[in-house]
C-alpha positions, 0 to 999 in steps of 0.5 A: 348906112348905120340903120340902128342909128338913123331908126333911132334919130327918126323915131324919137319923138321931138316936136318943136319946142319939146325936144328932150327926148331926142336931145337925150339920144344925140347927146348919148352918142355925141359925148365921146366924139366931141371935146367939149358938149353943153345945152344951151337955154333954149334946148339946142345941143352944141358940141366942140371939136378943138381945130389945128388953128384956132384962128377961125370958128365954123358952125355946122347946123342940123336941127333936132325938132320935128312938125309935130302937133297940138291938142287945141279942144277936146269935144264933148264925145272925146273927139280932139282938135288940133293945131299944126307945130310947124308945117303940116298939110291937111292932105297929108294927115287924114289917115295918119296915126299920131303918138302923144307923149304919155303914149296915146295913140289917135286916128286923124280923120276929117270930118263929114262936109258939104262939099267933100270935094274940096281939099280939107283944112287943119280945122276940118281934122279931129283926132280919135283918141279911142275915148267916148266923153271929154272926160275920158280923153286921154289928153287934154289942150296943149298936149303934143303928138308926133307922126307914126312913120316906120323907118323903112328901105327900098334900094338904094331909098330911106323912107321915113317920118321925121327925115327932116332933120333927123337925116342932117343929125345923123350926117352931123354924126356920121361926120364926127366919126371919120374927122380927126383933127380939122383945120379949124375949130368947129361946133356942131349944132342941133338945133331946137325949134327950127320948124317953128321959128329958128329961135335954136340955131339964132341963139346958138350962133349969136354965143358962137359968133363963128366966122362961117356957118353951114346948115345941113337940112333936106330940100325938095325935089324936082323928080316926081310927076308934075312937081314945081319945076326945080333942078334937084332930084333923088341920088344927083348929089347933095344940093348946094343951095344958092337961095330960098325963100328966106336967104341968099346963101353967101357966094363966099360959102357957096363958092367954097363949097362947090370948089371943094366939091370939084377938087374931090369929084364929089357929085353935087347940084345947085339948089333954088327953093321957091318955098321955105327956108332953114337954120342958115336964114337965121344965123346969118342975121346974127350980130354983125352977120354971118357968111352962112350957106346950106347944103341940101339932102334931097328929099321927096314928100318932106313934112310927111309920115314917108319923107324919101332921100337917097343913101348915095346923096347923104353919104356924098354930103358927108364927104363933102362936109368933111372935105370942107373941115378937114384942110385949111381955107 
């Protein structure tokens, strides 16, 4: 695992809509691994590599954004409001420490209520920025912080906030360093707004009009104490996902990529997501539709300041991308 780079892809801010930052970062290490390189207008960075044939495009998607959130009131005694940017729950944030983009930073706490044994919402939530009066407050409404989530390791185990999808960047990237010439051309595509809305990867697949597009996004797991039933954990193999809550992945990718899977004995599970979806429910709407599938990192506490993937899963990914790229089909 390149810590240095995954320190770097987790830890620059980028909430959905507001991606430059990041964009910069990917855009800086993508420069000489890719032919050709542009933004395109709503932020997502694409990047080309020239294939053997030119008769067929495949897209491969990870977007850059991250939940993140955004100044709604600033109360009389300096105290924010806020509004989630993607999904955020309640319970997870109280505690947490969040960063604005001009470098505040603030507590989010949950404020005193009747009955303090039911699960707080977004609107019970306030922001301490460390002011005494609304004028003082260092922010003001519209303004976006992202989490504070340190990059840290346990075993085999990458901890961090920001996993999603900053995990399925770097496998975009770590990918590009080991592929030559692939048997197709390929765009390389980091989406934008993809938490939000999946505006980033519907435009960049509606220009590219690929003949198959894959996303690269974490998943739930199914391995931790009383989870929703689901059969995907933590070091299994990356998951090939059969369907979500916003797509059926197409049997032609899906088949594919288990095919390729078993041909080079890389570890792999099936996935069935009960809730949410990825960049690959939008693609393949695009035009006159897209063959689009997903494949999967494992990952526990997902839209947290710790979310949790396994090295062996994201490097058993990589080789099956570059397995699927590299020879003809």
């Amino acid at each position: 695992m390149n810590r240095q780079r995954l320190e770097r892809f987790t830890q620059t801010p980028g909430p959905s809509g507001y991606e430059d930052e990041i964009r910069a970062v990917i855009a800086a290490a993508l420069e000489d691994r890719v032919d050709e390189m542009r933004t395109d207008a709503l932020g997502s960075l694409v990047g080309f590599r020239n294939g053997a044939n030119h008769d067929k495009t495949l897209l491969l998607a990870a977007h850059m954004d991250e939940i993140g959130l955004m100044v709604t009131h600033v109360e009389e005694k300096g105290f924010v409001r806020f509004t989630s940017v993607g999904g955020i729950r309640a319970v997870n944030s109280v505690g947490s420490r969040v960063r604005f983009a001009n470098g505040t930073l603030g507590i989010i706490a949950v404020e005193r209520r009747e009955n303090a044994s039911k699960i707080p919402q977004l609107r019970h939530l306030y922001i301490d920025v460390g002011a005494s009066s609304r004028e003082d407050a260092p922010v003001r409404v519209g303004d976006t912080a992202t989490f504070i989530g340190p990059l840290a390791s346990q075993g085999s185990r990458w901890i961090s906030k920001a996993m999603d999808d900053r995990i399925g960047c770097y496998i975009l990237m770590e990918l590009l360093e080991r592929l030559e010439q692939p048997a197709h051309d390929v765009f390389f595509v980091f989406s934008t707004q993809e938490e939000i809305t999946l505006s980033g990867a519907r435009t960049s697949a509606f220009r590219i009009d690929p003949q198959m597009a894959i996303s690269v996004d974490v998943t739930s797991t199914g391995d931790t104490p009383k989870a929703l039933p689901m059969d995907v954990a933590l070091g299994e193999g990356p998951a090939i996902k059969v369907k979500d809550s916003g797509m059926i992945a197409h049997p032609a990718v899906r088949d594919r990529m288990i095919e390729v899977a078993d041909a080079h004995e890389i570890p792999y599970q099936l996935e069935v997501l009960l809730r949410g979806s990825t960049d690959a429910a939008a693609m393949q709407l695009v035009r006159g539709g897209v063959p689009s599938g997903c494949v999967s990192i494992p990952c526990r506490y997902v839209h947290s300041t710790t979310e949790t993937v396994d090295e062996a899963d994201v490097e058993h990914a990589i080789e099956l991308l570059h397995a699927m790229i590299r020879t003809a089909s």
